[in-house]
C-alpha positions, 0 to 999 in steps of 0.5 A, a space after each residue: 065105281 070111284 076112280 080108284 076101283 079100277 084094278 086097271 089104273 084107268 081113271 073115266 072108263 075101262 075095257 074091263 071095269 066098265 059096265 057098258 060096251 058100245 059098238 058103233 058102225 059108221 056110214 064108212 064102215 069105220 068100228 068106234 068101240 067106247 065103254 062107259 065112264 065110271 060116274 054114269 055107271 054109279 049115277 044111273 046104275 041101270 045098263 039101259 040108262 048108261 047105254 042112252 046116254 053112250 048113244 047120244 053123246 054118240 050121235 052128237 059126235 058123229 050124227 047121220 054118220 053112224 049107220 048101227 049101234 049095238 050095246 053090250 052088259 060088259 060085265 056080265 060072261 060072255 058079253 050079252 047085247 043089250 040093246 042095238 039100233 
């Protein structure tokens, strides 16, 4: 997706145009909802390699601090998991 395929005007990642959506739980019980950046959407295309890359900038960010991690096809109706850890 380029930048400007965003029907949004977003321009590195979008609640709607994205292609991943991960929720991440924190030792504190805190919510991070992230959605992927457009340039790993059309660099890795796969929904398992955009989610791995969300995961470990995640982990990088915040560390033994997240306590689960769910990924979902934001794409796709309904919003289907893709993968949880």
């Amino acid at each position: 997706m380029n930048r400007n395929e965003c029907s949004h005007g977003n321009t590195n990642n979008c609640q709607e145009c994205s292609l991943v959506k991960m929720v991440a739980y924190l030792q504190t019980d805190d919510k991070i909802v992230w959605y992927s950046y457009f340039k790993e959407d059309k660099k890795y295309g796969r929904l398992e390699m955009i989610s791995g890359q969300m995961g470990s900038r995640l982990q990088k960010k915040h560390g033994e601090a997240v306590k689960k991690i769910m990924f979902f096809d934001n794409k796709t109706a309904g919003k289907p998991m893709i993968g949880e850890s």
